[in-house]
N, CA, C and O atoms as a GROMACS GRO file, in nm:
protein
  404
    1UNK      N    1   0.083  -0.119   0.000
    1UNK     CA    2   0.000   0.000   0.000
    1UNK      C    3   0.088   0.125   0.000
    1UNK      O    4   0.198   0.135   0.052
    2UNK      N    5   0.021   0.215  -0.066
    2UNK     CA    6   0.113   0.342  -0.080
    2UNK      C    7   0.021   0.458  -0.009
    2UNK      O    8  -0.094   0.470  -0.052
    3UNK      N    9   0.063   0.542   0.095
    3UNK     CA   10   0.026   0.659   0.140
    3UNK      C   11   0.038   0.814   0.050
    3UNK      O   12   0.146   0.863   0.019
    4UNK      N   13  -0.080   0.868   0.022
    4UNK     CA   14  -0.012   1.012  -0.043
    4UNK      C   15  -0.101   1.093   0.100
    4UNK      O   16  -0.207   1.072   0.159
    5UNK      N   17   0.014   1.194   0.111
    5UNK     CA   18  -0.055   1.265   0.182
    5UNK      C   19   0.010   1.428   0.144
    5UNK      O   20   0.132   1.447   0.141
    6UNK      N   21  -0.085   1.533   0.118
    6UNK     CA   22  -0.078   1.670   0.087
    6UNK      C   23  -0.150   1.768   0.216
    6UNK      O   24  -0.254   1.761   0.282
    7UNK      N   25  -0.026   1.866   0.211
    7UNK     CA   26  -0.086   2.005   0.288
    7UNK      C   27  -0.093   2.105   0.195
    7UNK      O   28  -0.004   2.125   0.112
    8UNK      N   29  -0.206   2.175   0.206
    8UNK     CA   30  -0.218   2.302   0.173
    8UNK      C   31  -0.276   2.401   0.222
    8UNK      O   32  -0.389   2.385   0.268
    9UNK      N   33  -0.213   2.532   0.226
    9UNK     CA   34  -0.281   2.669   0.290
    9UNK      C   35  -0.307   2.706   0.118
    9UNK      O   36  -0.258   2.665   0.012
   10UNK      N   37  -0.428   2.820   0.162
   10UNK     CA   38  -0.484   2.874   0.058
   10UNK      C   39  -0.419   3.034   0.080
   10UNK      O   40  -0.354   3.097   0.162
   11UNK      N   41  -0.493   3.054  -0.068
   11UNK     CA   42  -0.470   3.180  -0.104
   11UNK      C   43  -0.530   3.310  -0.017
   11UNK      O   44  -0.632   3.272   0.041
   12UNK      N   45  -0.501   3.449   0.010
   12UNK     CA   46  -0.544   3.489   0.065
   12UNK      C   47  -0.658   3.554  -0.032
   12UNK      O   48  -0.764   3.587   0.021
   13UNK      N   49  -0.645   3.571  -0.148
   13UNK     CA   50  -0.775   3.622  -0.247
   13UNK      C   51  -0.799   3.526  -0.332
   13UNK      O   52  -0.738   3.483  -0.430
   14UNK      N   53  -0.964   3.482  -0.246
   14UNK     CA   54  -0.978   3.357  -0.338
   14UNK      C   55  -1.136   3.384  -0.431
   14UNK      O   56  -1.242   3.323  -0.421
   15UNK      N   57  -1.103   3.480  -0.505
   15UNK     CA   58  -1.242   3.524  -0.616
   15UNK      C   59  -1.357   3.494  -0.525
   15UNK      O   60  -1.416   3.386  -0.531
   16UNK      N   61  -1.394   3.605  -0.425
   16UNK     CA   62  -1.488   3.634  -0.396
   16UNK      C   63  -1.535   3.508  -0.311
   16UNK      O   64  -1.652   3.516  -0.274
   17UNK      N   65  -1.483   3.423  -0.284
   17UNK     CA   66  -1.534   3.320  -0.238
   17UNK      C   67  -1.475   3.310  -0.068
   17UNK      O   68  -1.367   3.365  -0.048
   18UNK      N   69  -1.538   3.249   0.040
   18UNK     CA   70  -1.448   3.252   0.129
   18UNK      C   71  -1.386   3.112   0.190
   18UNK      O   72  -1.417   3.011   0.127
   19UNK      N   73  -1.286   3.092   0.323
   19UNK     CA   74  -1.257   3.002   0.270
   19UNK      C   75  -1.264   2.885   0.357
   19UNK      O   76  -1.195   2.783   0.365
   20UNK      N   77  -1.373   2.932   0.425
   20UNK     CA   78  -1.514   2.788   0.446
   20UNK      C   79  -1.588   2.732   0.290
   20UNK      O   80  -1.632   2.619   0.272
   21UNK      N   81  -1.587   2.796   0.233
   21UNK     CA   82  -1.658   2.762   0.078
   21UNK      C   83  -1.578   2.689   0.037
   21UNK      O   84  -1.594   2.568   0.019
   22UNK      N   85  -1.448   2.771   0.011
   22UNK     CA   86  -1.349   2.700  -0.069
   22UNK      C   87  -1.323   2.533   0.032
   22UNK      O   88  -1.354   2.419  -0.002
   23UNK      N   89  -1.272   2.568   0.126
   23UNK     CA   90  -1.239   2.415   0.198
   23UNK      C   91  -1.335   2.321   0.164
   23UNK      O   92  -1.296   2.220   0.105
   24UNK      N   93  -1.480   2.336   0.194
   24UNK     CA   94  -1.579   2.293   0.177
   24UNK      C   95  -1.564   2.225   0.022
   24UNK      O   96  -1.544   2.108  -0.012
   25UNK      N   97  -1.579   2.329  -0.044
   25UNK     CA   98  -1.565   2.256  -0.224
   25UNK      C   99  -1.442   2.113  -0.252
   25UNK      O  100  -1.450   2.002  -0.304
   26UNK      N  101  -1.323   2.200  -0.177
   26UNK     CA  102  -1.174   2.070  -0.191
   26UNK      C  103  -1.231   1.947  -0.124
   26UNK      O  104  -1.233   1.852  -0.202
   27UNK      N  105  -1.277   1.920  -0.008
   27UNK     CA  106  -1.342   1.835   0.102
   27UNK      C  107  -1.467   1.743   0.018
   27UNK      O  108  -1.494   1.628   0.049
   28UNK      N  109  -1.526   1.810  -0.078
   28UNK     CA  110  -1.671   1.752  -0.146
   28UNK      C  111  -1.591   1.709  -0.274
   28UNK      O  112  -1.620   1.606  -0.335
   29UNK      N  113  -1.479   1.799  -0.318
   29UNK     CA  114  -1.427   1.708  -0.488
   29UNK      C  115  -1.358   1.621  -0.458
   29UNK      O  116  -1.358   1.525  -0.536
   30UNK      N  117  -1.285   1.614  -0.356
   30UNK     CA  118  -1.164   1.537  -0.386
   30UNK      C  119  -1.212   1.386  -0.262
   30UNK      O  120  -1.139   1.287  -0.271
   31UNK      N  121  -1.322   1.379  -0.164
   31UNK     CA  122  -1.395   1.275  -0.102
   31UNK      C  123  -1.473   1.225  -0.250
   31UNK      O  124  -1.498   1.108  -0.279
   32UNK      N  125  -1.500   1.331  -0.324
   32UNK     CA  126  -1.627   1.258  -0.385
   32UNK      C  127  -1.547   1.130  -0.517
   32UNK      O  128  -1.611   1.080  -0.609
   33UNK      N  129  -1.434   1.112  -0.495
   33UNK     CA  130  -1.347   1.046  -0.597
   33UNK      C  131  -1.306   0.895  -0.549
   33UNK      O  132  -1.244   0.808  -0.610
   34UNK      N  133  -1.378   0.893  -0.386
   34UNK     CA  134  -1.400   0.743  -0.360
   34UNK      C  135  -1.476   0.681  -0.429
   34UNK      O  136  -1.590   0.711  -0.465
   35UNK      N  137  -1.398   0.569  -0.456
   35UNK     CA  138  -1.471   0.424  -0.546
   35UNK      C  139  -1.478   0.498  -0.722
   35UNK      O  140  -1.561   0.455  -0.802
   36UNK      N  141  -1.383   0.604  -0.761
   36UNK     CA  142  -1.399   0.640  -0.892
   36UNK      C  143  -1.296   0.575  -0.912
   36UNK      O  144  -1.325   0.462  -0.952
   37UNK      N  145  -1.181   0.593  -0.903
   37UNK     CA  146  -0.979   0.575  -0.887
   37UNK      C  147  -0.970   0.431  -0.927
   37UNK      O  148  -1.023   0.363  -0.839
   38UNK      N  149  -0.928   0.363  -1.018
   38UNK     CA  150  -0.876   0.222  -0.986
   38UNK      C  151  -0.744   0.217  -0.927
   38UNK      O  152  -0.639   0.264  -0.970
   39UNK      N  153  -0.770   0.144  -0.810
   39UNK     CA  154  -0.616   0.124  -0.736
   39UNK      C  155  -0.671   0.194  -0.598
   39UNK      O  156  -0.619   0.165  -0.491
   40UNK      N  157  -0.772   0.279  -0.607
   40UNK     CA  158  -0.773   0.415  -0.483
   40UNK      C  159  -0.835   0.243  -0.335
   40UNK      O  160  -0.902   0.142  -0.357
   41UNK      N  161  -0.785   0.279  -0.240
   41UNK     CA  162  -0.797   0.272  -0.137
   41UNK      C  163  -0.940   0.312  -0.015
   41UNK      O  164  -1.043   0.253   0.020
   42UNK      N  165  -0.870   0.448   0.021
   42UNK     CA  166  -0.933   0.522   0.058
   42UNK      C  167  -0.913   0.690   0.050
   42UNK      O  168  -0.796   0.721   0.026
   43UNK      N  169  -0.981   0.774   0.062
   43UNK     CA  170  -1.026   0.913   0.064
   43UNK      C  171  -0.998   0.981   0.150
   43UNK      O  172  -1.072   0.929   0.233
   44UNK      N  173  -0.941   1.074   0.214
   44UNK     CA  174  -1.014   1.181   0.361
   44UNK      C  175  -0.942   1.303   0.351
   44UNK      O  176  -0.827   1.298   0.308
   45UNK      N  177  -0.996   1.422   0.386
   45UNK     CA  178  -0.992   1.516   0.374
   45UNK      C  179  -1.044   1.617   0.480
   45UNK      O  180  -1.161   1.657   0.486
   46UNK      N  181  -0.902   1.667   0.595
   46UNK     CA  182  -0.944   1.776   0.678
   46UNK      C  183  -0.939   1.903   0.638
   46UNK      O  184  -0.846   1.952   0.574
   47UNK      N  185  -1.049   1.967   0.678
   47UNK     CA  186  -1.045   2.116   0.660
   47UNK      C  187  -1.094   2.193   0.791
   47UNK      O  188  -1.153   2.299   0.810
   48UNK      N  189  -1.031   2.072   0.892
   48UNK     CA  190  -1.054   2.172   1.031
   48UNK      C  191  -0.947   2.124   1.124
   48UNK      O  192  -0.933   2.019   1.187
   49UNK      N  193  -0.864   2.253   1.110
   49UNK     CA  194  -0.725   2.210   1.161
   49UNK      C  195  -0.730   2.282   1.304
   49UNK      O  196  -0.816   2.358   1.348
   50UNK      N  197  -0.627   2.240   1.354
   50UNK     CA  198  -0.610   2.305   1.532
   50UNK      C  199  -0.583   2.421   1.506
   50UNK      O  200  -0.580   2.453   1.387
   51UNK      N  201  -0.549   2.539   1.630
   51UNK     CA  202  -0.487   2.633   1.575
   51UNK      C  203  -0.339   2.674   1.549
   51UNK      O  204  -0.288   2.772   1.496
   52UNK      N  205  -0.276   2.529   1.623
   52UNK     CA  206  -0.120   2.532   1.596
   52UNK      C  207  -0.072   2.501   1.509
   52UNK      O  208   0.048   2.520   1.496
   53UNK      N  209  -0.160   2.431   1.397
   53UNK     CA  210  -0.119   2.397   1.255
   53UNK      C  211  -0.070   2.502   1.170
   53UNK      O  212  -0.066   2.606   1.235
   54UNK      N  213  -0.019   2.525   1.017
   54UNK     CA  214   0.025   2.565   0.994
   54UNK      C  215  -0.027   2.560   0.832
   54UNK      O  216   0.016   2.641   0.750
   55UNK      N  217  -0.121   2.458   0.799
   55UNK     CA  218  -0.103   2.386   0.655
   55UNK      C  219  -0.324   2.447   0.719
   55UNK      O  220  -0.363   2.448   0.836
   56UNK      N  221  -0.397   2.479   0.617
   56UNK     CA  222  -0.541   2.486   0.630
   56UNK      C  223  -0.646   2.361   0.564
   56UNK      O  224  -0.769   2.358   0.578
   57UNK      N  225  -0.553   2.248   0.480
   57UNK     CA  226  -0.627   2.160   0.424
   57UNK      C  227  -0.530   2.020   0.419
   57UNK      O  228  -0.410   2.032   0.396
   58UNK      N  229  -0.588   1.895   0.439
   58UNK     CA  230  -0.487   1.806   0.475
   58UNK      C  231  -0.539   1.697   0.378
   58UNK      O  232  -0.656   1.664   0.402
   59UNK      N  233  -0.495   1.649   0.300
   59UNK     CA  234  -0.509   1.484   0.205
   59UNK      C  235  -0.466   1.375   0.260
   59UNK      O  236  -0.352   1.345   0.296
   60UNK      N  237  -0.584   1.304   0.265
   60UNK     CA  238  -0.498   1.150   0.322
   60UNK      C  239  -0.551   1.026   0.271
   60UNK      O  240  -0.646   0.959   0.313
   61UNK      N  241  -0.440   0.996   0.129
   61UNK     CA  242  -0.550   0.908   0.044
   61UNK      C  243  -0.436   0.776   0.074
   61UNK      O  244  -0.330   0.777   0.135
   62UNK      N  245  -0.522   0.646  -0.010
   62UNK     CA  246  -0.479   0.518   0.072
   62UNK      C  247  -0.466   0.457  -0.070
   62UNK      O  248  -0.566   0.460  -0.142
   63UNK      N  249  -0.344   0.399  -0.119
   63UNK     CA  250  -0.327   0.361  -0.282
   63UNK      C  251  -0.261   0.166  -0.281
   63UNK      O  252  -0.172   0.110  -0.218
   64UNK      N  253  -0.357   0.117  -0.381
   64UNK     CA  254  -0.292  -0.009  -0.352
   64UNK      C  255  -0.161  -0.037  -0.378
   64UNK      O  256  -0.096  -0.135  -0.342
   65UNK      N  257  -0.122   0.070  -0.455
   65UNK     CA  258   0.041   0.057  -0.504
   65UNK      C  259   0.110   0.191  -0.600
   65UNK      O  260   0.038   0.264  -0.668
   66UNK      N  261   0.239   0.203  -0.591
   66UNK     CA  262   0.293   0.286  -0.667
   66UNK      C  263   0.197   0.352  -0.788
   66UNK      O  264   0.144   0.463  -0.794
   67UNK      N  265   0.197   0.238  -0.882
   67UNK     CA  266   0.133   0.230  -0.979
   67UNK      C  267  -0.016   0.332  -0.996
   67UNK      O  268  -0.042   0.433  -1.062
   68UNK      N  269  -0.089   0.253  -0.907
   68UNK     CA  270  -0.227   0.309  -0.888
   68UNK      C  271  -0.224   0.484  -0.821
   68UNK      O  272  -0.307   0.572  -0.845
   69UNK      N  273  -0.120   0.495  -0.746
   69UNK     CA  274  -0.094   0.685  -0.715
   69UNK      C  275  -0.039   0.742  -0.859
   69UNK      O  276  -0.035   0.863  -0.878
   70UNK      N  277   0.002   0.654  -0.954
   70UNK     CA  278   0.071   0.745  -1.071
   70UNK      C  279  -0.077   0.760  -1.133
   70UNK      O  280  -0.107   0.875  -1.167
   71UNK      N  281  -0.159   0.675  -1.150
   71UNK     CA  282  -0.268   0.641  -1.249
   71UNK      C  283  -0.365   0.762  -1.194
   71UNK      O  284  -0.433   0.832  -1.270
   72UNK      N  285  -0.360   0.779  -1.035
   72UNK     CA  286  -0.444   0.857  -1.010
   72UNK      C  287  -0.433   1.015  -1.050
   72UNK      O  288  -0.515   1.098  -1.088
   73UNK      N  289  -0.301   1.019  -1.025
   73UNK     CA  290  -0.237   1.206  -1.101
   73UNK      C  291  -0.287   1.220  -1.187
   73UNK      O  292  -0.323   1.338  -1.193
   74UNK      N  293  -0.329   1.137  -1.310
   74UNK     CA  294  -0.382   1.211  -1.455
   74UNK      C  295  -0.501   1.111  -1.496
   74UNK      O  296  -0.536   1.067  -1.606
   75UNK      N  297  -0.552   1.093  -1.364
   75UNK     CA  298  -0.711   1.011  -1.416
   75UNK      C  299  -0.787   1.141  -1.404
   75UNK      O  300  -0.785   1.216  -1.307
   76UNK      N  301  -0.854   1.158  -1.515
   76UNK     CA  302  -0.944   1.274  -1.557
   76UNK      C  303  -1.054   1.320  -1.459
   76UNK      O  304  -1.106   1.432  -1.457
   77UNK      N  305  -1.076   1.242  -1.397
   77UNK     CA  306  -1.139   1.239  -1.289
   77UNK      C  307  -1.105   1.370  -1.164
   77UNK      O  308  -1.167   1.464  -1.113
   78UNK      N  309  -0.962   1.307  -1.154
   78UNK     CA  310  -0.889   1.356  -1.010
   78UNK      C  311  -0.845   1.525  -1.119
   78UNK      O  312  -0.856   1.626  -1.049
   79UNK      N  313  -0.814   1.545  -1.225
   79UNK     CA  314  -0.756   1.626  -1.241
   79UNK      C  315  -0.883   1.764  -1.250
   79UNK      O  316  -0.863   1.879  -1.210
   80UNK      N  317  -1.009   1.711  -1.311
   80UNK     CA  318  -1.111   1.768  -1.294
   80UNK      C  319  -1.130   1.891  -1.196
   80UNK      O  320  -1.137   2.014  -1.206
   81UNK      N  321  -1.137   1.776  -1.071
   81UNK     CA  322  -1.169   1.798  -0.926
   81UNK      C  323  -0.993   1.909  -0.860
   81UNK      O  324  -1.005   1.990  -0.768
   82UNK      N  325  -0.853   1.884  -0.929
   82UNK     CA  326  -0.780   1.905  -0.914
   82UNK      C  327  -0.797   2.086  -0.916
   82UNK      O  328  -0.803   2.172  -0.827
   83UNK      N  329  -0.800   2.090  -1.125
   83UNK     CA  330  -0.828   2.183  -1.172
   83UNK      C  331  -0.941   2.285  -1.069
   83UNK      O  332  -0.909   2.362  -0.979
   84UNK      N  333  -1.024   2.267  -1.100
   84UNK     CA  334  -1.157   2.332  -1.044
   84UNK      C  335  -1.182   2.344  -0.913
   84UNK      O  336  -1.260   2.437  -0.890
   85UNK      N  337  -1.133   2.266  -0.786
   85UNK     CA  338  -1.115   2.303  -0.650
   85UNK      C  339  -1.033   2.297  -0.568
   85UNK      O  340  -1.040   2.299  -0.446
   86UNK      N  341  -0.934   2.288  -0.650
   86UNK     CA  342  -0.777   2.281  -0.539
   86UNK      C  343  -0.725   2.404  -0.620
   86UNK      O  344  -0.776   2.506  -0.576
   87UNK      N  345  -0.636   2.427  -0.728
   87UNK     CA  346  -0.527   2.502  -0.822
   87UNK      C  347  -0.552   2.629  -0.772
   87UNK      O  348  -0.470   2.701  -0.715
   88UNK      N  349  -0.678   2.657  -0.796
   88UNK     CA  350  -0.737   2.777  -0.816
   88UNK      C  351  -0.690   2.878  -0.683
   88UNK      O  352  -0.650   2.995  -0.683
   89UNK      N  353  -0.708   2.804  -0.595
   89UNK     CA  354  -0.713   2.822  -0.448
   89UNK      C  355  -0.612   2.829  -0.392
   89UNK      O  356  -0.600   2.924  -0.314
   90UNK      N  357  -0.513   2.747  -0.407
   90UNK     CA  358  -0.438   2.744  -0.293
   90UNK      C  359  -0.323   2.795  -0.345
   90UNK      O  360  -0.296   2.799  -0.464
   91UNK      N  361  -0.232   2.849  -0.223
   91UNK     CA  362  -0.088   2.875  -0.239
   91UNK      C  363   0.031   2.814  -0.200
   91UNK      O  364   0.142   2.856  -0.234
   92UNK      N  365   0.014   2.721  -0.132
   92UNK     CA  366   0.130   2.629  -0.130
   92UNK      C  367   0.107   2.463  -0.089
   92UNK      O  368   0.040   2.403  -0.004
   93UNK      N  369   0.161   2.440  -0.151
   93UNK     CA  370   0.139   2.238  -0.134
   93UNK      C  371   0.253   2.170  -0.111
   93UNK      O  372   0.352   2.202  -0.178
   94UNK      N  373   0.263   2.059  -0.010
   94UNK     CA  374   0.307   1.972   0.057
   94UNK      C  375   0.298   1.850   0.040
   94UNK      O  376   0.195   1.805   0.090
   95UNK      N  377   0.398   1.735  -0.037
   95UNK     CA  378   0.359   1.630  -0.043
   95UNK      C  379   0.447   1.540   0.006
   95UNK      O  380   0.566   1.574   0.004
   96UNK      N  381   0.407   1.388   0.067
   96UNK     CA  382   0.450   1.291   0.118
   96UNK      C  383   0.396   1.166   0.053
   96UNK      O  384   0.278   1.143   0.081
   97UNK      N  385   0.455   1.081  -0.027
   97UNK     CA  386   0.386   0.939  -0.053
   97UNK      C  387   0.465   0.865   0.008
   97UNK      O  388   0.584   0.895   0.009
   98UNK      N  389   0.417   0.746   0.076
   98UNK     CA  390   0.524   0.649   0.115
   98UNK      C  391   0.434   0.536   0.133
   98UNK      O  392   0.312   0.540   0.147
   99UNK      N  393   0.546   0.386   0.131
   99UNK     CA  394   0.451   0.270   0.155
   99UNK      C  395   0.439   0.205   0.232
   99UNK      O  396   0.546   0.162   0.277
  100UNK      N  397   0.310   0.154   0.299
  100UNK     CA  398   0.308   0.070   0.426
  100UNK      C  399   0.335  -0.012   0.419
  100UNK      O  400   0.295  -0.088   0.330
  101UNK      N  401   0.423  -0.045   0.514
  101UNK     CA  402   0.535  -0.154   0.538
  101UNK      C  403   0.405  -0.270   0.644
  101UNK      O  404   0.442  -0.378   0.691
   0.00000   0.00000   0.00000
């Protein structure tokens, strides 16, 4: 099994939108891609962090293998949901994949 896990803080001008909306939208596209993914695992997505955190949105997806995290980067699906409620938004991203041993 392969772990991906992403942080991101958002932008501070996010077109009129705020960023309970925005979290909200990343949290509904990128959950809603359980059981789409071949290979995907599992889904989850915080958008309610402590206040000592540092990162405002957290990914924690569950991959049966290398393979299936590459397949997922440019399954039309994920890039959709990528495009349209993550890019737009945020200003910096954080990533970790690794495999459970």
């Amino acid at each position: 099994m392969v772990k991906h896990i992403i942080l991101w803080t958002l932008k501070d001008e996010l077109g009129g939108k705020s960023k309970a909306e925005v979290k909200a939208g990343i949290k509904k596209g990128l959950e809603g891609l359980k059981g789409e993914i071949p290979g995907m695992i599992d889904i989850k997505v915080n958008i309610e962090p402590l206040d000592s955190s540092n990162a405002e949105v957290m990914l924690d997806s569950t991959f049966e293998s290398v393979e299936a995290l590459k397949g997922y980067s440019v399954n039309p699906k994920h890039v959709a949901v990528a495009d349209g409620f993550v890019r737009p938004y945020t200003a910096s991203r954080t990533c970790m994949d690794y495999e459970v041993k």
